[in-house]
N, C-alpha and C positions, 0 to 999 in steps of 0.2 A: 454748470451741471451737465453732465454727461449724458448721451441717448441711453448708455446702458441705468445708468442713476436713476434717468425720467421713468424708462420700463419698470423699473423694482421698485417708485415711488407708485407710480396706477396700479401695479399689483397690489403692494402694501394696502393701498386705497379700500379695493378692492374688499381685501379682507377685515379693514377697521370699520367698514358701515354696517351700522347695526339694522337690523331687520326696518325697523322702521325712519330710518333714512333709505333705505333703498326704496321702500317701498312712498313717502315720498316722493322721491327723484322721480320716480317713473310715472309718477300720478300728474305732477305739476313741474319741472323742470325741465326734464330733459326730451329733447326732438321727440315727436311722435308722429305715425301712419296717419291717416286719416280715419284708419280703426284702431287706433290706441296705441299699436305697436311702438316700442322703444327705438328711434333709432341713429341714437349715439349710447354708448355705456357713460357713466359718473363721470371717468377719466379724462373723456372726449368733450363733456362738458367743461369740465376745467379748464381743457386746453383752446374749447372754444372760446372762452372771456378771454382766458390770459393774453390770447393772437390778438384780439378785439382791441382789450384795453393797450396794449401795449406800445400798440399804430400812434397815441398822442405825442410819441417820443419825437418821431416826423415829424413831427408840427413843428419843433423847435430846433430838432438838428436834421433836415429831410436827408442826410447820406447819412444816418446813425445804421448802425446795428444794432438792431433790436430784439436779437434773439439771447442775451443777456437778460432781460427785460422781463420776458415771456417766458422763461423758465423762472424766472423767480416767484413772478407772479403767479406763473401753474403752482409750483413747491409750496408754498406757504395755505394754497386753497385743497391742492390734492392732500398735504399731510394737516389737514383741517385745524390749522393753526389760525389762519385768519379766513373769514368770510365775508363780500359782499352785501349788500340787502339785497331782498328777493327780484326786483326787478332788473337789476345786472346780471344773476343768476340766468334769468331767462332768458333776457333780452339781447346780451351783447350778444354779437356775431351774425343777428337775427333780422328780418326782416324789418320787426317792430324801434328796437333800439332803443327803448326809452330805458333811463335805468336809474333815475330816481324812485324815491319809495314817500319822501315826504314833499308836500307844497303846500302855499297859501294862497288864496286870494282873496281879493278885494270884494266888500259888496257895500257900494254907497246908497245913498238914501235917496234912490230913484228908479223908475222903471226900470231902464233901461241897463243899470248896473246889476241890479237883482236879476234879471233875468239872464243877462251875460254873464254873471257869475254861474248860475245854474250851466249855462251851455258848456263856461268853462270846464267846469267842475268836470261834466259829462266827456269830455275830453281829457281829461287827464284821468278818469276813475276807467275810460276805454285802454287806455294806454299802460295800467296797471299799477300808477300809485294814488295815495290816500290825499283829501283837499282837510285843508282847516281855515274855518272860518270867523270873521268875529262879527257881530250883529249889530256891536253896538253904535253904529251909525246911524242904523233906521229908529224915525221917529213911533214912541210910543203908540198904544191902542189908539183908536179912536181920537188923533191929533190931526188936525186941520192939514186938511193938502188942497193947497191953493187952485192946482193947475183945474182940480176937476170940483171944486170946493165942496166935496166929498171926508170921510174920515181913512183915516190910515188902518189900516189891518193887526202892525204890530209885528214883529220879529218873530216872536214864535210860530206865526200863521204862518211866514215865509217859510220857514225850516221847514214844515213840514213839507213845504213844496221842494223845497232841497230835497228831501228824505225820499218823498216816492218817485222825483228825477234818478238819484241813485238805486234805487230798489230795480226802477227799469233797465238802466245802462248793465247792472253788474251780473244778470241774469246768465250770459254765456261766459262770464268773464274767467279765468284760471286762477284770479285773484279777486278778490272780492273788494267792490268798493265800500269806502269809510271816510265817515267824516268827525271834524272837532269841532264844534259851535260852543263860542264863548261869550257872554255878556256880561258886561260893564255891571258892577253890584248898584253905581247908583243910574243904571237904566231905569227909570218910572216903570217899566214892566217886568223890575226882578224878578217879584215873586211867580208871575207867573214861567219864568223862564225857571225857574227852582224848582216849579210842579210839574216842570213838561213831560216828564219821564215816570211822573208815577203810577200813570199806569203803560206797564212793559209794553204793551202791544203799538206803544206808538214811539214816535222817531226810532225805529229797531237802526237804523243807518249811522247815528251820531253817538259821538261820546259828548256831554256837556260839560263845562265849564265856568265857574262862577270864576269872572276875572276881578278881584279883591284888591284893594289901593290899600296903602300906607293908611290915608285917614281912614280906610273905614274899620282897621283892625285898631287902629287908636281908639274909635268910638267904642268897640267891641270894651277891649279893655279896659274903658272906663266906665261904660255904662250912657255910654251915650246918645244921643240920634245923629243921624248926619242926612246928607245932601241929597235928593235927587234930581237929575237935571235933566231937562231935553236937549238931544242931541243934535238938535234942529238949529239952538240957538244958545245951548249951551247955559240957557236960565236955570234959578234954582225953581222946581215945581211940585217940592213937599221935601217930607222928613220921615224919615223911620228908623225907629229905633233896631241900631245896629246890633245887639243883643238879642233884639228878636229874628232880626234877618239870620243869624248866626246860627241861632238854634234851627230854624227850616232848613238851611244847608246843611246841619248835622244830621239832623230825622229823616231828612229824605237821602240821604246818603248812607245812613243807617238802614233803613230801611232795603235799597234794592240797589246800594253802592253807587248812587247817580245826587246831583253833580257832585264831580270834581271840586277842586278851587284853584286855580291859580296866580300866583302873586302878582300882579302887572308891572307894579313898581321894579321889583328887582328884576324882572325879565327885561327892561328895558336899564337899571342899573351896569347891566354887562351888554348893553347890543351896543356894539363895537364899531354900530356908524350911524350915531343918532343923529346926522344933520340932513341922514338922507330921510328918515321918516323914524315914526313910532311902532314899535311891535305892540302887535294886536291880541297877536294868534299865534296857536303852533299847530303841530303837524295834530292826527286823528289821536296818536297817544301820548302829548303833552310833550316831548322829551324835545323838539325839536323847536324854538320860538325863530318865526319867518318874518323879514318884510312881505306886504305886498306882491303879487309876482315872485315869489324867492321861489329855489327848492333848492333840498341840499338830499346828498346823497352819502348813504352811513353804512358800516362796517364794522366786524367788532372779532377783535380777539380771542382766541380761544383758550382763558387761563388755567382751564384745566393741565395743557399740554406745559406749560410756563412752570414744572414744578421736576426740581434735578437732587436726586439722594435728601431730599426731606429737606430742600430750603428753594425757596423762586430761583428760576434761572434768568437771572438780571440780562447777560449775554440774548439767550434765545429772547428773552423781550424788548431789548435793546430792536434786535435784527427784524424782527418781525413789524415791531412799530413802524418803525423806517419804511418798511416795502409797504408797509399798508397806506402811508401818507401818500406817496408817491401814484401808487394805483386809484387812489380816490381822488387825489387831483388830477388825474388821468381820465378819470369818470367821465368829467366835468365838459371837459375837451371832444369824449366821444359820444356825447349824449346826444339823442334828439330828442328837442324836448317840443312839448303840446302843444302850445303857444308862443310866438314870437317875440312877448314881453318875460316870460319866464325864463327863455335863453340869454337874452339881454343880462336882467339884471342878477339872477346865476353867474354868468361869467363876468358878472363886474363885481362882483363882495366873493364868488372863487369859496363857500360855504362847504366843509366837511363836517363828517361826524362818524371818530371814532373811540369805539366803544368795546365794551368787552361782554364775553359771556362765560358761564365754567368759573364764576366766582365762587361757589358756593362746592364745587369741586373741588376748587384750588383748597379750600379752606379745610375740608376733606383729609386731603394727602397729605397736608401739614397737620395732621391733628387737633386743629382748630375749630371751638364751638361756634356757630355762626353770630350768634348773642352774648357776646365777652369784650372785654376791654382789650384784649389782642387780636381779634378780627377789626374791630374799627381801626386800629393801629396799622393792621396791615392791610387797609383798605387805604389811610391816607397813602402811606409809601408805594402800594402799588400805583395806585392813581397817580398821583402826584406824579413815576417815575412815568409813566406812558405819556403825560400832557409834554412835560421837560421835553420828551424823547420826539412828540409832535412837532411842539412848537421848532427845536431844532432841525427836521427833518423837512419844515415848513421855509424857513431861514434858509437852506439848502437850494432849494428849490427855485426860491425868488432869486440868489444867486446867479442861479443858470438861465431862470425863464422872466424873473422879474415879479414883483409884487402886484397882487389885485390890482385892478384898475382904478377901483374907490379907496387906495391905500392912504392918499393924503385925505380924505376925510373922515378919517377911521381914528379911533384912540390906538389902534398900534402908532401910528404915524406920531401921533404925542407922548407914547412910549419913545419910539425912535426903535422900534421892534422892526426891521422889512422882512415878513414874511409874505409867502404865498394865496393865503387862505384866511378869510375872514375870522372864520371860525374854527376850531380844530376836533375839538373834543365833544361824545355823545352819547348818555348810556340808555339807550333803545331797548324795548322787548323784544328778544330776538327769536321769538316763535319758532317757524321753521328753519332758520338755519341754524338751530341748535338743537334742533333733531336731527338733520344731518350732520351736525358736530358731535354728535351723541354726547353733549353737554346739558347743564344746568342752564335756563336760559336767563340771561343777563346778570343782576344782582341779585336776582332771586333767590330765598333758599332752595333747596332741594321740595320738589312739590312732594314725594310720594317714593319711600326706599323701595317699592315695591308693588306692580302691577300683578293682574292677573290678563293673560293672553289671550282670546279663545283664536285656536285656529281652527281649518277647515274641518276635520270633523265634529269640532264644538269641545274637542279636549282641551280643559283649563292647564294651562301652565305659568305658572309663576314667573314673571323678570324682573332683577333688580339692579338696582344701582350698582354701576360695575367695581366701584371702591367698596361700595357694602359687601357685594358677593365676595369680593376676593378679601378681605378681612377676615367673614366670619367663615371662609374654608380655613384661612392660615389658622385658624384659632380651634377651629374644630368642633364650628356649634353648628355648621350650614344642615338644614334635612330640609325638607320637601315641607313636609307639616310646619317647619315655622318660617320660611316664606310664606305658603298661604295666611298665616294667621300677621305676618307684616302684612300682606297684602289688603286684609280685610281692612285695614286701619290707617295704613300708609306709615306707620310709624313705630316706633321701640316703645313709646313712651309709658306704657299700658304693660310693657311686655317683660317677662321674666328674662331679660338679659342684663350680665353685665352695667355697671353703672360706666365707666367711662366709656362703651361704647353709645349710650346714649346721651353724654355729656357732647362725642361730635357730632353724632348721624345725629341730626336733626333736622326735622320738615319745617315747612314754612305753617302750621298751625302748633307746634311748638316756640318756634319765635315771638315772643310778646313782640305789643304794637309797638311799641315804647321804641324797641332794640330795632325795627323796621325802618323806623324814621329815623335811627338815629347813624344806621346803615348809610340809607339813601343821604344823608346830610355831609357823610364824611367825602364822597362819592364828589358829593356837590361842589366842595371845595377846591375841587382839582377840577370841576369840568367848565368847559367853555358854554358852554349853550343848556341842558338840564336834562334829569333825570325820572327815566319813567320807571315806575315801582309800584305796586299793589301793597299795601298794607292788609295784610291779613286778620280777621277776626275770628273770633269764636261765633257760634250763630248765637249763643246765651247772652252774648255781651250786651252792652246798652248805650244808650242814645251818648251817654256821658263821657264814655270810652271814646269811643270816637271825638267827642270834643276835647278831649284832654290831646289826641295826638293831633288834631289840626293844629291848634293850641301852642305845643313841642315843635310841629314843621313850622311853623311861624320865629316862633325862638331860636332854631336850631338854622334857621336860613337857606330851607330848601323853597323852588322855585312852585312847586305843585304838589298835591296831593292826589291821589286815588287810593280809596281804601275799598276791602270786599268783604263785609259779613258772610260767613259762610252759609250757603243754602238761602240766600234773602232774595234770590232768584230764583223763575221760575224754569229757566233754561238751565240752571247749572247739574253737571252730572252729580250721581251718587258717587262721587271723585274716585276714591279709590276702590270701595267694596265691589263685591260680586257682581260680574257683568254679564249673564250670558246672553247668547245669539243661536238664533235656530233660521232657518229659511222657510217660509212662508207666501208661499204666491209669487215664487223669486224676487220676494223683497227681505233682506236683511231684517233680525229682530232684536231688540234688547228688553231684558227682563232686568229691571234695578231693584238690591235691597237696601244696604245702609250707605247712608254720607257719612263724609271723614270725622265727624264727632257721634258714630254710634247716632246719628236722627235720622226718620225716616224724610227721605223727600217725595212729594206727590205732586208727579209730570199732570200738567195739563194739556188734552188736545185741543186744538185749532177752535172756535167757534162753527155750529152747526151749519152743515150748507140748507139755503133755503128748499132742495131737492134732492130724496132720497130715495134708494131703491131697497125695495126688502118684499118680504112675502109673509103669507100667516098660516101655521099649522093646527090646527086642532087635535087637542087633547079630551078624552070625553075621560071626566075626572067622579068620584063618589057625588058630586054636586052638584055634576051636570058638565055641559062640555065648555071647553078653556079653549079660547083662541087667543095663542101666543104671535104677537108681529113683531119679528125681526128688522130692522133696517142697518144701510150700514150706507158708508159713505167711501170716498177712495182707499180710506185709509186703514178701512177695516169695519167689525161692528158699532154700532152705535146707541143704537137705541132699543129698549125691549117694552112692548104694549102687552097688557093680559087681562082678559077680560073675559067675565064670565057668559054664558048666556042669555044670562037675567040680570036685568039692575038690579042696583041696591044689595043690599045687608053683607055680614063680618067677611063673607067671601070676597065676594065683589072688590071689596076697601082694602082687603088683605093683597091680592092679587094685582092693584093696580099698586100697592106700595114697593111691593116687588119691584115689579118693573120700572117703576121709578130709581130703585137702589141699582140695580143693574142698570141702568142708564148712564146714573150717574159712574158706578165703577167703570164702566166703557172710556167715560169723557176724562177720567185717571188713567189708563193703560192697563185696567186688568184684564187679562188673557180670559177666553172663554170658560178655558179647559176648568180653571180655578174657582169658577160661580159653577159650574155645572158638580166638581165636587164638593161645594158644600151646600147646593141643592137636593142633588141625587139620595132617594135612601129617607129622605123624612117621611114619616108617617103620621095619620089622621084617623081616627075614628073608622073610615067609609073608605077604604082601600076599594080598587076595579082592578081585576082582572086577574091574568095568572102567569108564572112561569118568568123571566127576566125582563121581560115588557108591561112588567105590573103595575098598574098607576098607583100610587101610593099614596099622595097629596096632591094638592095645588102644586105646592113648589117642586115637588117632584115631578110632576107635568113639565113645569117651564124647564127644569133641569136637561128633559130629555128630550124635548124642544131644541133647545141650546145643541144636547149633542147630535142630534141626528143631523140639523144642517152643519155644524162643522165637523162632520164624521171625529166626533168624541167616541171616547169609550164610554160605554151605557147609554148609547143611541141604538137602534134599531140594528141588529146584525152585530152590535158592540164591537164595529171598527175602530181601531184606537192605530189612532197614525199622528201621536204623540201630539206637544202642547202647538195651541195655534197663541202669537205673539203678537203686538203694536207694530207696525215698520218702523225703524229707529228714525227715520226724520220729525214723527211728530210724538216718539216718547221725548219729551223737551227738557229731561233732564237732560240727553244726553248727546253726546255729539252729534248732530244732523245726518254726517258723512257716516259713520261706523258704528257711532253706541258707544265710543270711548271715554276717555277721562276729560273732562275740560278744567284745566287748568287757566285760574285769572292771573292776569301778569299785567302789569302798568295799562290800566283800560282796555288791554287786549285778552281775548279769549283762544286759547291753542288747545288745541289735540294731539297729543302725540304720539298718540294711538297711529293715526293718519294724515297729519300734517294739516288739519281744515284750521282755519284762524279766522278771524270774525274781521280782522282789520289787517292782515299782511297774507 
């Protein structure tokens, strides 16, 4: 590539990032001042990995020329064909350097591991990627421990000390830390490992995992009990009916999408060097199964660009696959990694993971509905042709550099396969870097044809899906009024268009569960290591739905599950409907109305502080005088007291129910403005006074109450300096960062709105 090519490609660049890739980049990527300021552009980033990563090529040929190297690597990341995960993004060239995104480590059945696990963990979540852990080492509740002839606490006690270790470390962090906690189904303390989550407000830091064996989905199937055993000794120490274990990990997963399951057997079916140990665990979103000490670092193609005159461009995926092996076993070389046994056994099994995003694009451009017998078709052949394309690229590689270090203990070696890399293949939630690919992220369907934007002066604007938009201009249906009304909904489905355009555009709560799993399945079969996916619900759905497709992934021989009922959290946005934002005390606001099935959702704030600050007005009402106490907390109002000046009778009871009901709308997110007008203006027998400060009722008291301390209109002076709002970090529908749409993606949560993600 030419300097003049490189200019016209950071140009190009330049103009393909979509509003919210840029803004992105400049939030969490790219160089910054010490007061925020930007400073390298998108381009300068790219060209700072590319230099970075490229330097491994000296390790093998020290007189190579490498600026072949580095221009490929820039090309393929500037014309957002292929991407890094996030912490190569930021990391290379950089002081930090760490640039994996997934690890595991170890936590054995003793002080001293438990708690170095924590310290670990706390070092790699500083350093910017996610830990995963499996539990199932430590001994059950209340089991004999000799040293202090005391009882054991139990794995889930421990987690939580995992949890508020990470709650501490991730607080300044750019990426937020996450973790995967997985136990063994016949752990003695399943059940309570199954319950740990339900209620929300605890482990917020882990995704869980129920790790499920061969016999016990035998036992399911037949109706049987099986084994539980301590891990101490490996005895059998009861039985429980697998049937019933099955249904709790349905229900509670049904309920608020927690735990997971994943298969242990066949995670370890394919680990490609079972003489060095057993896989436990994976990374925080399932896609990734690690030894001990592993980490691997992942990538994923951008299939949307992968589409030439209405059929795949085999060629451009050929080329792209190739530079992206290369660059990721490049990773590997220029990594620093957190601990000295993580480098180690990293560079002895040489672990990749590439993967793709703009699936559900690609499928798009082709005309292809995401839910059909020819999407799964051209999910095998695309997959399929990227592993092919890996593994040769891999084979190349060992040619020039030599094969892993653990290649003779490896089933390639029983192949008689020499490649480079243990592992090749990995389909990841690619959160943000598929807001700066301005693609679909991973295999997901399309979340949503159609947002609404608020910009700075709170004007709504509709954006859509760029294949959607450009479709229905060529067609000649595009107006303003029905983007919004895509928007409210995220979907055609509802909507007076065209049948075959809603046979493609299709969202992911269009996709039956069925077609989800059967997606990720197809996926599965070409991938080396596993696939992170969400299976989407309806919120109507039931307990049974869900078990028919754990059920299906079990059949179909996918390696895990995550499913999300829609709305069965209390953090999820009202996804796609009407978002607005107003400023408020210079903190940012969202006001939500409908979730993506037309249901209302109702955000709850935080638990009351034990210390409030507020003050009391008196109203002198037909019945005497009403003293209204406000309180509010950081977050805004809280609470409303109203009490007459005498105890007792219908006032008194009326008055203090009131303020009970506004209390409680407070601890929902409703605005002031909204109870003062449907306060305002009631009338009662015994009216005081005269003129537009007329006391009319009780409730018309508290109404004017309300407005006079938030300068409402029909306060005192009837200042009206428009609606006062929640600050969007604790309306919990919605995204902490912005108020945006949170979209769930294989146990991950993204915004893309603003790039915030729960786990990348």
């Amino acid at each position: 590539m030419t300097v003049a090519e490189l200019r016209a490609l950071s140009a190009d660049l330049e103009n393909n990032l979509s509003p919210s890739a840029k803004k992105v980049l400049i939030k969490r990527y790219l160089k910054r001042t010490e007061s925020g300021e930007p400073l390298e552009a998108p381009a300068d980033m790219f060209a700072r990995v590319a230099e970075n990563i490229a330097q491994a090529d000296r390790l093998y040929h020290p007189e190579a020329d490498i600026d072949a190297t580095i221009m490929d690597f820039f090309a393929v990341m500037a014309a957002l064909e292929f991407l890094p995960n996030t912490p190569t993004l930021m990391n290379a060239g950089r002081e930090l350097q760490q640039l994996s995104a997934c690890f595991v480590l170890p936590v054995e059945d003793s002080m001293d591991s438990i708690f170095g696990a924590i310290k670990n963990a706390a070092l790699v979540h500083q350093s910017g990627g996610g830990t995963g852990f499996s539990f199932s080492r430590l001994r059950p509740k209340n089991d004999l421990v000799k040293s202090t002839m005391g009882v054991a606490s139990g794995p889930v006690s421990f987690m939580r000390v995992f949890d508020m270790a990470t709650e501490t470390i991730k607080q300044g962090g750019t990426r937020r830390g996450a973790n995967m906690g997985i136990l063994r189904v016949d752990h003695p303390d399943i059940v309570e490992f199954i319950r740990a989550k339900e209620d929300e407000h605890i482990l917020n830091n882990f995704n869980i995992s129920v790790g499920v064996t061969e016999e016990f989905m035998a036992a399911v199937l037949t109706g049987q009990d099986y084994a539980l055993r301590n891990p101490r000794d490996h005895r059998e120490v009861g039985r429980k009916s697998a049937p019933e274990i099955f249904d709790l990990i349905v229900n509670l997963a049904w309920k608020n999408g927690e735990p997971g399951i994943v298969f242990l057997d066949r995670l370890n079916r394919d680990n490609p060097t079972p003489r060095l140990g057993e896989i436990e665990s994976t990374n925080p979103c399932g896609e990734q199964p690690l030894l001990p000490y592993e980490s691997c670092n992942l990538g994923s193609i951008n299939l949307a660009l992968m589409v030439k005159d209405g059929a795949v461009d085999w060629e451009r995926l050929r080329r792209v696959t190739r530079t992206a092996v290369h660059f990721l076993d490049n990773v590997i070389d220029m990594n620093r990694y957190p601990l000295p046994e993580i480098g180690e056994t990293t560079k002895s099994n040489r672990k990749i993971g590439l993967g793709v995003m703009g699936w559900a694009d690609m499928l798009v451009e082709l005309g292809i509905g995401y839910g059909s017998e020819e999407a799964i078709r051209l999910a095998h052949e695309v997959m399929g042709f990227i592993h092919e394309g890996a593994i040769k690229a891999s084979e190349d590689l060992a040619l020039d550099r030599g094969v892993f270090p653990n290649w003779d203990l490896s089933t390639w070696a029983a192949k008689g396969k020499r490649v480079r890399n243990a592992t090749l293949t990995t389909i990841a939630p690619t959160g943000t870097i598929s807001i700066i690919a301005n693609s679909s992220s991973g295999i997901e369907p399309i979340f949503a044809l159609a947002y609404i934007r608020n910009v700075m002066d709170n004007t709504e604007l509709p954006e859509a899906h760029p294949a959607f938009e450009h479709v229905i201009k060529a067609r000649g249906l595009y107006s303003e009024d029905l983007m919004k009304s895509v928007a409210a909904v995220g979907s055609l489905h509802e909507l007076d268009v065209p049948e075959d355009l809603k046979e493609v555009f299709v969202t992911a709560h269009d996709v039956s569960p069925e077609w989800h799993i059967r997606m990720q399945a197809a996926f599965q079969d070409h991938v080396d290591n596993a696939v992170s996916k969400t299976v989407n619900f309806p919120n109507q759905a039931k307990p049974e739905d869900v078990e028919r497709v754990y059920l299906l992934a079990y059949e179909l021989g996918v390696k895990g599950v995550t499913i999300y009922r829609d709305g069965s959290r209390h953090e999820q946005v009202l996804n796609i409907g009407e978002v607005n934002r107003k400023g408020a005390d210079g903190h940012e606001a969202v006001q939500m109305e409908l979730g993506p099935q037309g249901t209302p959702v109702m955000p709850v704030r935080p638990s009351r502080s034990p210390v409030l600050r507020g003050e009391t007005r008196e109203k002198v009402t037909g019945c005497g005088s009403l003293y209204v106490t406000l309180n509010e907390d950081d977050f805004g109002p809280r609470e409303v007291f109203a009490n007459m000046g005498k105890a007792g009778g219908c006032a008194s009871a009326s008055t203090e129910a009131i303020g009970r009901l506004i209390s409680l709308a407070f601890r929902y997110g409703v605005p002031p403005d909204k109870i003062v007008k449907q306060l305002r203006g009631i009338r009662c027998h015994v009216p005081l006074g005269f003129g537009p400060n007329q006391i009319l009722s009780c409730p018309d008291a508290i109404g004017k109450a309300l407005a006079d301390k938030y300068h409402l209109a029909g306060g005192n002076g009837d200042k009206a300096v428009g609606q006062l709002e929640m600050p969007i970090a604790y309306a919990q529908g919605a995204c902490p960062d912005c108020g945006g749409a949170i979209e769930h993606e294989g146990g991950c949560m993204v915004c893309r709105a603003c790039g915030y993600s729960k786990c990348s």
